[in-house]
C-alpha positions in Angstrom: 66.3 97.0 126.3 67.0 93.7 124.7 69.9 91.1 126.2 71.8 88.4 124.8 70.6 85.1 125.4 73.6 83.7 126.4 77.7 84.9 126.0 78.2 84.9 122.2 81.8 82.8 121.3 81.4 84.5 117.4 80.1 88.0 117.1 79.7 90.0 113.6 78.8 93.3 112.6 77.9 94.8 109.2 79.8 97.9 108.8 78.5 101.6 107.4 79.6 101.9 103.8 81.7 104.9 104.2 84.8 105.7 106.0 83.6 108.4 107.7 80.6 106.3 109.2 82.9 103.4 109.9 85.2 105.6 111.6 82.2 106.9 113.7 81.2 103.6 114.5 84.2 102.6 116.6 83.3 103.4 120.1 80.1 101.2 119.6 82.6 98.4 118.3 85.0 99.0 121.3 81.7 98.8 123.5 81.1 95.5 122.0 84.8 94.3 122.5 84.3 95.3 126.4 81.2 93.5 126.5 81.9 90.4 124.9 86.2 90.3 125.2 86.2 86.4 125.2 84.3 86.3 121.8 86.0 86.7 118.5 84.9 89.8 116.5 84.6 90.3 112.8 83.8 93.1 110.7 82.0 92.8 107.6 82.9 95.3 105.2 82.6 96.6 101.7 86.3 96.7 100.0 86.7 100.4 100.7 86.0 100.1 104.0 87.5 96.9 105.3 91.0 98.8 105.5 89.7 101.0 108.5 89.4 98.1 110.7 92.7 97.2 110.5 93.1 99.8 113.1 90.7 99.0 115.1 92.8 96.7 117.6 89.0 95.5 118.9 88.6 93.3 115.8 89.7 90.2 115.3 89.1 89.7 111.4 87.9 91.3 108.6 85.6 89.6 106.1 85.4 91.4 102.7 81.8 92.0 101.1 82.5 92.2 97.6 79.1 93.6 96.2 81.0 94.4 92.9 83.1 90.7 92.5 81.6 87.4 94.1 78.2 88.7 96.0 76.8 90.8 93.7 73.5 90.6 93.1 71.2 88.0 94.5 72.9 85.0 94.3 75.9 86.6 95.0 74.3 88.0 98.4 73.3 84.5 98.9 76.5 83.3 98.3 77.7 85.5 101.2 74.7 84.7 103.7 75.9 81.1 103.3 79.5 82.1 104.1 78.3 83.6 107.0 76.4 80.7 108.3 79.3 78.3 108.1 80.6 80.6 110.7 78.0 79.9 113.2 77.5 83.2 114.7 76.1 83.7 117.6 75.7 87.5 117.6 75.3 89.7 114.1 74.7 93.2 114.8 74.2 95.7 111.6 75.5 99.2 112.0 73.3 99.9 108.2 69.6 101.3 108.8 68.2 99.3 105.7 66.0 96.1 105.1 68.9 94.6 102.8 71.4 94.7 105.6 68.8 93.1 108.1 67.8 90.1 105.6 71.5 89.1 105.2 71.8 88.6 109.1 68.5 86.8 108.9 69.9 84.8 105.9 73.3 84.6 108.1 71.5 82.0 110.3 72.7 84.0 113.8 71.4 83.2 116.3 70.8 86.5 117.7 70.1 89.6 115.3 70.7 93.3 116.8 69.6 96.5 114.5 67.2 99.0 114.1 63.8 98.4 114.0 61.4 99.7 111.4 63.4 99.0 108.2 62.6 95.5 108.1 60.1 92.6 108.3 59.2 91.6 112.2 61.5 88.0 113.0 64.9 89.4 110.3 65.9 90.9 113.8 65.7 89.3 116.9 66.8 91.9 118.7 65.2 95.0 117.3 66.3 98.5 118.6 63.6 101.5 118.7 65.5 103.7 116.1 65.3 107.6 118.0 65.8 110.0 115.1 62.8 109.1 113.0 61.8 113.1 112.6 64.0 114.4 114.8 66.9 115.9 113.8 69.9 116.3 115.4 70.9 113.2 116.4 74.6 112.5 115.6 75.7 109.3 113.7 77.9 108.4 116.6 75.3 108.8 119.2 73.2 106.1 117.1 75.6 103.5 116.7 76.0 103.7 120.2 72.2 104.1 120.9 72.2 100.5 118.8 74.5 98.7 121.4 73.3 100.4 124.4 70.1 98.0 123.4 72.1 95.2 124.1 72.1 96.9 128.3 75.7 97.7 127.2 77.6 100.1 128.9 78.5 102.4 125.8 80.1 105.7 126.7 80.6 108.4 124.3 84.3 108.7 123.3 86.4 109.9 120.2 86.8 107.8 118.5 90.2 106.7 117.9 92.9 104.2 115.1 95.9 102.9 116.3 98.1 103.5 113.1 101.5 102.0 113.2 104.5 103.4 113.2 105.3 102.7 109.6 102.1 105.1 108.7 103.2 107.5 111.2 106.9 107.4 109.8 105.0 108.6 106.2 102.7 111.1 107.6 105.9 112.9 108.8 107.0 112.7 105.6 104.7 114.0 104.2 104.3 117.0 106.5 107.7 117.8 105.7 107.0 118.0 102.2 104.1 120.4 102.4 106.3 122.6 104.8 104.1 121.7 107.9 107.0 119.9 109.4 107.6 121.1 113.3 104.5 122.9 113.6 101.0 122.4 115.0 98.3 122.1 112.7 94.7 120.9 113.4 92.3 119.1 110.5 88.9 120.1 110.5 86.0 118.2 108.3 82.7 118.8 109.3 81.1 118.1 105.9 79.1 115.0 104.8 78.1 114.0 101.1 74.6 112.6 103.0 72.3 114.4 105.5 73.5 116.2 108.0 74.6 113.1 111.1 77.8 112.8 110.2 78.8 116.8 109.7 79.2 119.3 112.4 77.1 122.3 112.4 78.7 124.7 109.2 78.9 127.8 111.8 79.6 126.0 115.2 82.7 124.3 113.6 85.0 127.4 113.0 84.0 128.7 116.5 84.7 125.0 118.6 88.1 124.8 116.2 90.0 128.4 116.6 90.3 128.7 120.0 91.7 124.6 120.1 94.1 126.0 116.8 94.6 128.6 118.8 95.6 127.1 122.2 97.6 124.6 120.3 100.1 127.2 118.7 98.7 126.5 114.8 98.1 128.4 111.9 94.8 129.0 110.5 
């Protein structure tokens, strides 16, 4: 178990570069909120990301990695790291499992580094976190962002996780409900595919059984 050195005033984290992951990834950001609810948090995310953190009421700020625009490449990456550093963070934590994501905290100049260990050189993370599915499988993408924090000694529960949308959103999603003739009734949304590996996906014949009796209970249709 690894601990902050002291209270970090600026904390960071490098977001997954899917929705889906980013989504997953929230009760490890709330965990972090709880820890450190002083501090101000930012979320560093590719374009088509960024968006999901703005309902995430835990973060504070969005900061846009534009791999495509301004940081591509190299310099562009180098670009960003000294963005970064103007910001004098004092924690960086990187939700990615990959060497490139670890060398831009590095390069970020925090002062404490959080990720998991193995993809990396020893000294781009400070803080490196014994990474548990190495050859084991099983091991939902939500349960390893929260293994990651839970190196920091943080209390990090599992939970659902959860977006505040506003009512504006809600307003259309009612409209849209209407449209398709769903309006009034109770309907559940399954999705327990991935495009990559199996974390992020339920198991294909445990879904249907875990969602029809909730359907079910709830008065839907299949």
């Amino acid at each position: 178990m690894n601990a902050v050195a002291a209270t970090p005033a600026q904390v960071l984290f490098r977001s997954p570069n899917w929705v889906g992951d980013a989504i997953l990834a929230v009760p490890a950001i709330e965990a972090l909120r709880e820890a450190f609810p002083a501090a101000r948090l930012s979320a560093l995310a590719v374009p088509w990301v960024g968006d999901v953190f703005r309902f995430v009421p835990a973060v504070d700020e969005v900061v846009r990695f534009d791999r495509k625009g301004r940081h591509r490449g190299f310099l562009g990456t180098e670009r960003l790291a000294r963005e970064l550093r103007a910001r004098r963070l004092d924690l960086a934590v990187t939700f990615p499992r990959s060497a490139s994501s670890a060398w831009l905290l590095w390069r970020s100049g925090a002062r404490e580094r959080l990720g998991y260990a193995g993809t990396a050189p020893r000294g781009w993370l400070t803080l490196p976190v014994r990474f548990p599915g190495k050859g084991r499988p099983g091991h939902h993408e939500l349960e390893l962002h929260l293994g990651l924090v839970r190196g920091l000694g943080l209390a990090a529960p599992v939970r659902a996780p959860r977006l505040a949308v506003p009512g504006e959103l809600r307003a259309r999603r009612e409209e849209l409900l209407r449209a398709s003739g769903l309006d009034g009734r109770a309907y559940l949304a399954v999705a327990p595919g991935a495009a990559f590996g199996v974390r992020s996906a339920g198991p294909p014949r445990g879904s249907p059984r875990c969602a029809t009796p909730r359907a079910k209970s709830a008065g839907s249709r299949r």
